[in-house]
PDB file of N, H, CA, C and O in Angstrom:
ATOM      1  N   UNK A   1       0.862  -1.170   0.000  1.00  0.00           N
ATOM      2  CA  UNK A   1       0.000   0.000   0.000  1.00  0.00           C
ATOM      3  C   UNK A   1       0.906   1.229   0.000  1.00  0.00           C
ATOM      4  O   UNK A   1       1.945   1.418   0.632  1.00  0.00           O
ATOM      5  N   UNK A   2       0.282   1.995  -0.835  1.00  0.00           N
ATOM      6  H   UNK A   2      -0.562   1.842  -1.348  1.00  0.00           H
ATOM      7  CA  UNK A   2       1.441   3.497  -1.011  1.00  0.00           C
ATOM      8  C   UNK A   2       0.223   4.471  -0.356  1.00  0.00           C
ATOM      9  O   UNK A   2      -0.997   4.327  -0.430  1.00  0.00           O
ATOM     10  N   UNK A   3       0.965   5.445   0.266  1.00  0.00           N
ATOM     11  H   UNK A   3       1.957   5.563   0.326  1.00  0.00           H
ATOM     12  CA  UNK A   3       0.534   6.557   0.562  1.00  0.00           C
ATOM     13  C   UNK A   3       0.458   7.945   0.167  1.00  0.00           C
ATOM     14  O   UNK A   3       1.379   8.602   0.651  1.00  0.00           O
ATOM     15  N   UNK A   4      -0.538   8.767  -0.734  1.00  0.00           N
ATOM     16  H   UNK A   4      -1.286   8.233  -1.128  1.00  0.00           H
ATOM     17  CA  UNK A   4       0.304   9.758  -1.378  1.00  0.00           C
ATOM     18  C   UNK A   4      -0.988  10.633  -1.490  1.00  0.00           C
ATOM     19  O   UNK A   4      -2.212  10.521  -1.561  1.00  0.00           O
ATOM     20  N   UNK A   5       0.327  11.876  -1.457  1.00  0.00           N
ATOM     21  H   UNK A   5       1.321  11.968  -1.400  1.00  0.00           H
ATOM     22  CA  UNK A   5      -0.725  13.095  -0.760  1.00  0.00           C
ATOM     23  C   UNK A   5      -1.200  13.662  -2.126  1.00  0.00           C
ATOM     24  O   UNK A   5      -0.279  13.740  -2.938  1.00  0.00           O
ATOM     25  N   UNK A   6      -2.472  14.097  -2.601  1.00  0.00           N
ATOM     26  H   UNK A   6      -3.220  14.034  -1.941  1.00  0.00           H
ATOM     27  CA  UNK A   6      -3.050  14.921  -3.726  1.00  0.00           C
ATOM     28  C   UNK A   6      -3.006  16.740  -3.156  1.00  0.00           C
ATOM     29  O   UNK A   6      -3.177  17.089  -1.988  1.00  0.00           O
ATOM     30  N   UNK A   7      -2.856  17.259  -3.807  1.00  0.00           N
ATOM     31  H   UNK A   7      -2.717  16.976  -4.756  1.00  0.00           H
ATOM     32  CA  UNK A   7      -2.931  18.794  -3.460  1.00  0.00           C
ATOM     33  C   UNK A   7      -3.615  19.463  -4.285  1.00  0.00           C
ATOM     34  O   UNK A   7      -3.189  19.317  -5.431  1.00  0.00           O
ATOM     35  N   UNK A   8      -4.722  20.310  -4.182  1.00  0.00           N
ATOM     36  H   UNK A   8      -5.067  20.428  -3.251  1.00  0.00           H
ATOM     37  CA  UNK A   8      -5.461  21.219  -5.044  1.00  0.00           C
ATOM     38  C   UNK A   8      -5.103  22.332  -5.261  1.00  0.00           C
ATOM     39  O   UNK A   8      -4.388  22.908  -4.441  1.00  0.00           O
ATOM     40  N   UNK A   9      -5.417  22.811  -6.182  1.00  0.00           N
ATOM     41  H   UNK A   9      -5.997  22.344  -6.849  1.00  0.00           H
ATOM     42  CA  UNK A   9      -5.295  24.040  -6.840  1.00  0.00           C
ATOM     43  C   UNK A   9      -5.053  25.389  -5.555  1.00  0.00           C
ATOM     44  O   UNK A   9      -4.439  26.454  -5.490  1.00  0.00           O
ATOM     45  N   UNK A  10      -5.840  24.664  -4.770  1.00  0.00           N
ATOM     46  H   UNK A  10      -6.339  23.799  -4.822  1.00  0.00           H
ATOM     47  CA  UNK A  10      -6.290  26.152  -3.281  1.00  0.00           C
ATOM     48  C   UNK A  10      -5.202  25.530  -2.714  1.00  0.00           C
ATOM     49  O   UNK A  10      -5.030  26.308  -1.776  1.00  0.00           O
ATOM     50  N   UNK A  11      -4.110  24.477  -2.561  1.00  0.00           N
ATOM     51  H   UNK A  11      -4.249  23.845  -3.323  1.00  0.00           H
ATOM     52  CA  UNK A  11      -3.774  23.816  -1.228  1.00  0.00           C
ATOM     53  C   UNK A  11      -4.479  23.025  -0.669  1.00  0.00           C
ATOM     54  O   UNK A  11      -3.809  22.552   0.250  1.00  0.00           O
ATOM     55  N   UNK A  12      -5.117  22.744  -0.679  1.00  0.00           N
ATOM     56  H   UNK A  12      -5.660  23.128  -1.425  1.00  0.00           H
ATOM     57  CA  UNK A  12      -6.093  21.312   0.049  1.00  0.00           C
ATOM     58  C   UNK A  12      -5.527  20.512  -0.421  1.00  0.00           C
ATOM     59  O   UNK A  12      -5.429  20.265  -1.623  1.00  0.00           O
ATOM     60  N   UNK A  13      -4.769  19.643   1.023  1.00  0.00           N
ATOM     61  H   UNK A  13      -4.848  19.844   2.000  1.00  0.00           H
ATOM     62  CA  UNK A  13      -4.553  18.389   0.718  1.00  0.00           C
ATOM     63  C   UNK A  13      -5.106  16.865   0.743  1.00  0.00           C
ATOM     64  O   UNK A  13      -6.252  17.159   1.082  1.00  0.00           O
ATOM     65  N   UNK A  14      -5.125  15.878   0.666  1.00  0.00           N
ATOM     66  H   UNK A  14      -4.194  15.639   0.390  1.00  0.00           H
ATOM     67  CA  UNK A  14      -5.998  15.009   0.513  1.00  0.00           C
ATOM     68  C   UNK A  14      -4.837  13.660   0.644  1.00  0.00           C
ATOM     69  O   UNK A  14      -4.171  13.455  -0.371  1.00  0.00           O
ATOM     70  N   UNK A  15      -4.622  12.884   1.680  1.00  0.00           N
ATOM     71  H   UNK A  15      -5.163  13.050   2.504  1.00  0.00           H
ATOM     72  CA  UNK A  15      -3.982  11.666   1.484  1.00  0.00           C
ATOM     73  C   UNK A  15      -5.085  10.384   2.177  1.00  0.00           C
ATOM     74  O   UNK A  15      -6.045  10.126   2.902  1.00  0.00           O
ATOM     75  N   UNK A  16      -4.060   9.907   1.294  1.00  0.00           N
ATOM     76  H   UNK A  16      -3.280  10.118   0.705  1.00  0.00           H
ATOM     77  CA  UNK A  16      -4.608   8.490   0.639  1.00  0.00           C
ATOM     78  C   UNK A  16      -4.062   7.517   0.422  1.00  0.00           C
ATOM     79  O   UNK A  16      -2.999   7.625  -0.190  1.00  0.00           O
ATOM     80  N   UNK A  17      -4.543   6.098   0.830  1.00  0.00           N
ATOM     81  H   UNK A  17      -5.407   6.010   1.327  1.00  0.00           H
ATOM     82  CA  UNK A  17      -3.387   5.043   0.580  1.00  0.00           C
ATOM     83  C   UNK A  17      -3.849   4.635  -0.458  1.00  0.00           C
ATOM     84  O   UNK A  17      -4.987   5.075  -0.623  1.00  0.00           O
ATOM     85  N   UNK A  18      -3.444   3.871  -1.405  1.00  0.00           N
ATOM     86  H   UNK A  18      -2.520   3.514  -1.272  1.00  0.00           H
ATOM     87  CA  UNK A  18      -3.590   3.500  -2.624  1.00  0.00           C
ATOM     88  C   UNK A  18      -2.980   1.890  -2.913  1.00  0.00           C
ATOM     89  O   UNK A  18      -1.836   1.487  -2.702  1.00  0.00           O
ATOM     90  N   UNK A  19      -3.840   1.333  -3.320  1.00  0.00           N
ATOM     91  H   UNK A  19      -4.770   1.660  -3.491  1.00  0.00           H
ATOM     92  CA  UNK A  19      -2.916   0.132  -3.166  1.00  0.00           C
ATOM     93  C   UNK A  19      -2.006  -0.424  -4.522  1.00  0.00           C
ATOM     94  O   UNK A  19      -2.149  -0.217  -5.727  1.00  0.00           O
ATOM     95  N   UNK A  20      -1.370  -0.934  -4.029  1.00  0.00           N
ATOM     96  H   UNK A  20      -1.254  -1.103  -3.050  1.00  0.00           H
ATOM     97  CA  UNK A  20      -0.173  -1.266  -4.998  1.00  0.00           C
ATOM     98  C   UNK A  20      -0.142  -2.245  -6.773  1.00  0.00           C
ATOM     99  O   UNK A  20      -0.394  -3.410  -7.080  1.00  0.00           O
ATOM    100  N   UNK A  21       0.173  -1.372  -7.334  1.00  0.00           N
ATOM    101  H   UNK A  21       0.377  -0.425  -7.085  1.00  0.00           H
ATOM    102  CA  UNK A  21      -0.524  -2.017  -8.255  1.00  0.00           C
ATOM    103  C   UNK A  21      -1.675  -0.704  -8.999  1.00  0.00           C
ATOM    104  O   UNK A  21      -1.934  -0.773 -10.201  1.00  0.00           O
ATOM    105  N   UNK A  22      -2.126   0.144  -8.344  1.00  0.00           N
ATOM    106  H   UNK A  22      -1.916   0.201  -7.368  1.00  0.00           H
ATOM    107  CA  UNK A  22      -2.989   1.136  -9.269  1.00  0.00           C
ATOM    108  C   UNK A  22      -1.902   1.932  -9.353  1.00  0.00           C
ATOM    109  O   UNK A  22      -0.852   2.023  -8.718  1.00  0.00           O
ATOM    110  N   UNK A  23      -2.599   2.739 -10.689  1.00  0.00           N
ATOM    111  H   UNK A  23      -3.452   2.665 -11.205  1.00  0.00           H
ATOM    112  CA  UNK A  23      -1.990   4.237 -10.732  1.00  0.00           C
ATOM    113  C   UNK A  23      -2.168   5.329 -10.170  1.00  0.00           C
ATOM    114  O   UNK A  23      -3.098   5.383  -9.365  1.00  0.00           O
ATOM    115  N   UNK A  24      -1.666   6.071 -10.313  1.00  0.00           N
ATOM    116  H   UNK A  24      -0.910   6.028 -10.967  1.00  0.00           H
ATOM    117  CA  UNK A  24      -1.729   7.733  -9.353  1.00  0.00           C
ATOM    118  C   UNK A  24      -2.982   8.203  -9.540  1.00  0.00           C
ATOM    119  O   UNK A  24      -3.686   8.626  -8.623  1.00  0.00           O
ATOM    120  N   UNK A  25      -3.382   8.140 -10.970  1.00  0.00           N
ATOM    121  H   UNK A  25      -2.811   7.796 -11.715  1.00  0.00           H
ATOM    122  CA  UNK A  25      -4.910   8.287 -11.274  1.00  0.00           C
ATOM    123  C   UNK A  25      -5.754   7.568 -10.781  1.00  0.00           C
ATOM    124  O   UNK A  25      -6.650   8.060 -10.096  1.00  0.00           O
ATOM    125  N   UNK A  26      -5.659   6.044 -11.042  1.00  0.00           N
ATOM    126  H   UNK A  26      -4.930   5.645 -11.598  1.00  0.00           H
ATOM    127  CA  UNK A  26      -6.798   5.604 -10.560  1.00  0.00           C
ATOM    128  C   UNK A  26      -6.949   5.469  -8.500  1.00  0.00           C
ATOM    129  O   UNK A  26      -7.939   5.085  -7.877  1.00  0.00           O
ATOM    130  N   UNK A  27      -5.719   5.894  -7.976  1.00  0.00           N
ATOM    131  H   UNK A  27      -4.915   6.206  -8.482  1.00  0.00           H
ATOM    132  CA  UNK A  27      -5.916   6.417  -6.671  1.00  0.00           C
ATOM    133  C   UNK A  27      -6.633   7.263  -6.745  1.00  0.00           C
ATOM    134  O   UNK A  27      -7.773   6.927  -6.425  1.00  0.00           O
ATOM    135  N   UNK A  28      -6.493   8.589  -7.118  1.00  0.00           N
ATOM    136  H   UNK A  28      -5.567   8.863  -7.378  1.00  0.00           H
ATOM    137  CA  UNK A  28      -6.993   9.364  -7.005  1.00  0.00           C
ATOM    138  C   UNK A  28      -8.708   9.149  -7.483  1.00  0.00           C
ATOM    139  O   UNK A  28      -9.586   9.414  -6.662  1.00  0.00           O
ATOM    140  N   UNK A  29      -8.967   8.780  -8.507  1.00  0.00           N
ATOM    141  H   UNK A  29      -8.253   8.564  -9.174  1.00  0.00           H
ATOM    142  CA  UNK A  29     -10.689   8.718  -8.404  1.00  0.00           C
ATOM    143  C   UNK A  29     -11.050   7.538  -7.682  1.00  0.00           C
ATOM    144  O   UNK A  29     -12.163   7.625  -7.162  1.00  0.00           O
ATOM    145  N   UNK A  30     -10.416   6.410  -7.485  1.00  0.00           N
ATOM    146  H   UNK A  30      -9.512   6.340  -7.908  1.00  0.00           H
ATOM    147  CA  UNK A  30     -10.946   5.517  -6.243  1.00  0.00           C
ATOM    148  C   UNK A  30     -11.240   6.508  -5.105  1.00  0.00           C
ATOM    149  O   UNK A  30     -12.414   6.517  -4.733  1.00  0.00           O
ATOM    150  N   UNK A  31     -10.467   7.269  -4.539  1.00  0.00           N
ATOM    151  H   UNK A  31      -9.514   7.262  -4.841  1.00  0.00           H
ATOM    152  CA  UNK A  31     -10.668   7.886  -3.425  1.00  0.00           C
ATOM    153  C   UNK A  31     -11.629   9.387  -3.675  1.00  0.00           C
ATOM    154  O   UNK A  31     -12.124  10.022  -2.744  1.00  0.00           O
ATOM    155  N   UNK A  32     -11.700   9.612  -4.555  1.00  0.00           N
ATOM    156  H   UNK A  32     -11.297   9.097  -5.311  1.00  0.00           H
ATOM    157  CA  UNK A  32     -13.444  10.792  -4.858  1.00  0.00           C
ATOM    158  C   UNK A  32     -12.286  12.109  -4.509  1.00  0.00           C
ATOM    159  O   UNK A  32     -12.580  12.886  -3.601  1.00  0.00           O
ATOM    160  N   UNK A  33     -10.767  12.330  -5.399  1.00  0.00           N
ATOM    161  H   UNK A  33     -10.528  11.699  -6.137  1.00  0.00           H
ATOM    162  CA  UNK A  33     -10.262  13.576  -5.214  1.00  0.00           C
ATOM    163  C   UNK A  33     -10.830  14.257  -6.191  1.00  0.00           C
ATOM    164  O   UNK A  33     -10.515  13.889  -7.323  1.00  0.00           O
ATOM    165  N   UNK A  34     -11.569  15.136  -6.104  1.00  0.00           N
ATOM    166  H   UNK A  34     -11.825  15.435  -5.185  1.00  0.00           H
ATOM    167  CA  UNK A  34     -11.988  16.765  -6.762  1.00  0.00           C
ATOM    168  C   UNK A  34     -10.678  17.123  -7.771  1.00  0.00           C
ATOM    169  O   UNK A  34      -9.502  17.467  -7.659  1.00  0.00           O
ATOM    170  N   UNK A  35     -11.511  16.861  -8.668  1.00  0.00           N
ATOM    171  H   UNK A  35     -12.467  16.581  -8.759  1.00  0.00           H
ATOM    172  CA  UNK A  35     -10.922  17.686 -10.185  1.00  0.00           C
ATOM    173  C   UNK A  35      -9.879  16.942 -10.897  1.00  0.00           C
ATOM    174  O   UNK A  35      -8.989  17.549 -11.492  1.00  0.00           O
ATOM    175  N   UNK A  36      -9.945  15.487 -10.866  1.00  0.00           N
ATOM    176  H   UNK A  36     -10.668  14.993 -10.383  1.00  0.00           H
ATOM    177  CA  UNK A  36      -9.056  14.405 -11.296  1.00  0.00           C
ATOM    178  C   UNK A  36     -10.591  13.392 -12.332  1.00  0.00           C
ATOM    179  O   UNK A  36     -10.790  12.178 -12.290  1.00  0.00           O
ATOM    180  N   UNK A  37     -11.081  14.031 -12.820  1.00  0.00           N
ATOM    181  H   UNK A  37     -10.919  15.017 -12.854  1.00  0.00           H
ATOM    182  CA  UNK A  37     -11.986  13.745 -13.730  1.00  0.00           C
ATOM    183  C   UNK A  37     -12.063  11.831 -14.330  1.00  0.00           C
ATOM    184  O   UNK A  37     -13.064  11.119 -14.406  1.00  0.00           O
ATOM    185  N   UNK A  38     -10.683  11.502 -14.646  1.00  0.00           N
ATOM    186  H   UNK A  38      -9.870  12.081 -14.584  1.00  0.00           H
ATOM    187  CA  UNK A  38     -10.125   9.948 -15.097  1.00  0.00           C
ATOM    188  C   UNK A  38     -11.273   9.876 -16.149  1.00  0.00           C
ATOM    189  O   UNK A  38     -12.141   9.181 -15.622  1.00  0.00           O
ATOM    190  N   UNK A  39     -11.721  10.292 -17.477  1.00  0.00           N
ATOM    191  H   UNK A  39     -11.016  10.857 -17.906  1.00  0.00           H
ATOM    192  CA  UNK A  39     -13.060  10.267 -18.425  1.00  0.00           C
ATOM    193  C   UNK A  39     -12.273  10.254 -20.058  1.00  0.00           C
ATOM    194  O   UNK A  39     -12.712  10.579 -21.161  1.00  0.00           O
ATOM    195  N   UNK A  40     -10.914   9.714 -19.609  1.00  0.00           N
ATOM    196  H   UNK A  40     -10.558   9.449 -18.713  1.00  0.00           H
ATOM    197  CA  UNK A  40     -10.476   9.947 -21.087  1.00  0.00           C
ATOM    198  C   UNK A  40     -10.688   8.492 -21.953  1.00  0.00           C
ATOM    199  O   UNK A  40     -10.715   7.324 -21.566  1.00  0.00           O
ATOM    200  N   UNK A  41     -10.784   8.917 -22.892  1.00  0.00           N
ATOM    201  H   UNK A  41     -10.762   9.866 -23.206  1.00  0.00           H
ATOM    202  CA  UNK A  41     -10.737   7.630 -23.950  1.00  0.00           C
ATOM    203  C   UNK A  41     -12.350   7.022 -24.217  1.00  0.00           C
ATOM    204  O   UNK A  41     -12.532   6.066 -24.972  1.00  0.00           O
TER     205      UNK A  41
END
């Protein structure tokens, strides 16, 4: 499990463990971070 902090645009930070094996992206919308959309393709 990795741990890794998201930061917004304002500074709001947001950590999160992520487990090993996803990407930075799909951490990030597993965990519902604001403004990481993941809608491509």
């Amino acid at each position: 499990m990795a741990k890794i902090t998201y930061v917004e645009f304002n500074g709001t930070e947001h950590v999160v463990d992520v487990a090993n094996g996803l990407t930075v992206m799909e951490g990030a919308r597993d965990n519902g971070i604001p403004g990481i959309e993941a809608d491509c393709g």
